[in-house]
C-alpha positions in Angstrom: 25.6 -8.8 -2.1 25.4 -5.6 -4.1 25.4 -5.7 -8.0 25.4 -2.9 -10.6 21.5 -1.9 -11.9 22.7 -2.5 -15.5 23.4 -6.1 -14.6 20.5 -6.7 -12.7 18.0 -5.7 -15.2 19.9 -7.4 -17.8 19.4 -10.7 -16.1 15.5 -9.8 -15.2 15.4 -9.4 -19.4 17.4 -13.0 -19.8 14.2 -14.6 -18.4 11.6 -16.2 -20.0 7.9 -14.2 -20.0 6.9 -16.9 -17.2 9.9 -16.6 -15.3 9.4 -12.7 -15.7 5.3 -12.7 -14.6 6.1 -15.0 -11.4 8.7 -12.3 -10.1 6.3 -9.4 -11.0 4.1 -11.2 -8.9 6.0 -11.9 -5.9 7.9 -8.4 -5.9 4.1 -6.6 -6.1 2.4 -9.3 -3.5 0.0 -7.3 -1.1 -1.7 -4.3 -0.9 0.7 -1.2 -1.5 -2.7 0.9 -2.3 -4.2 1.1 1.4 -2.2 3.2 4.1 -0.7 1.6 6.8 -1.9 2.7 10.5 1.5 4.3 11.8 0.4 3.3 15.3 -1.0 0.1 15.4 0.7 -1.3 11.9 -2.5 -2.7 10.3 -4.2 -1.4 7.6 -6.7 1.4 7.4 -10.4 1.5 6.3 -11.5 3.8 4.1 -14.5 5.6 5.7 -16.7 8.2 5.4 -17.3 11.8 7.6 -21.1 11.6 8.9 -20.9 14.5 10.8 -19.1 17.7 11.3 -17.5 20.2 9.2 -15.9 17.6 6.7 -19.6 15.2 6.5 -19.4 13.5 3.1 -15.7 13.6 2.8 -13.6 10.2 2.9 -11.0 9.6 4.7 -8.6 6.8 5.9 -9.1 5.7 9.8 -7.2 3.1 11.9 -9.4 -0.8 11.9 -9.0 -0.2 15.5 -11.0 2.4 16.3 -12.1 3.6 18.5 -8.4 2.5 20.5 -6.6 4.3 17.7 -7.8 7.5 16.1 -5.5 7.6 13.8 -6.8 9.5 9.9 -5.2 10.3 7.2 -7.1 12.3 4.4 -7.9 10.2 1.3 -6.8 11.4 -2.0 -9.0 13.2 -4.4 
């Protein structure tokens, strides 16, 4: 069932502060922060270039390594 935004925030604001803090902690359970292995859906490590032309840099790379080589470039 589909209801209008207007509606729905006006009932989030009908609740008490409690009711409120409980369902901003259910709707932010988890990590949303760490990346997400595209591949293997599990999430990533934040590592560290030893070597190479990027040495020093950080980066995101798959848990599974080395199975999966999947990166992504951390922010920064």
């Amino acid at each position: 069932m589909l209801i209008d935004a207007d509606l729905f925030l006006g009932q989030i604001r009908r609740l008490t502060p409690e009711a409120r803090s409980g369902l901003l902690h259910v709707a932010t359970r988890g990590d949303c922060t760490t990346p997400t292995c595209p591949n293997c859906d599990d999430k990533m490590i934040e590592r560290t270039a030893a070597k190479g032309a990027n040495a020093g840099s950080k980066f995101w790379g798959c848990r599974n390594f080395p199975r999966c080589k999947r990166t992504f470039r951390a922010a920064g």
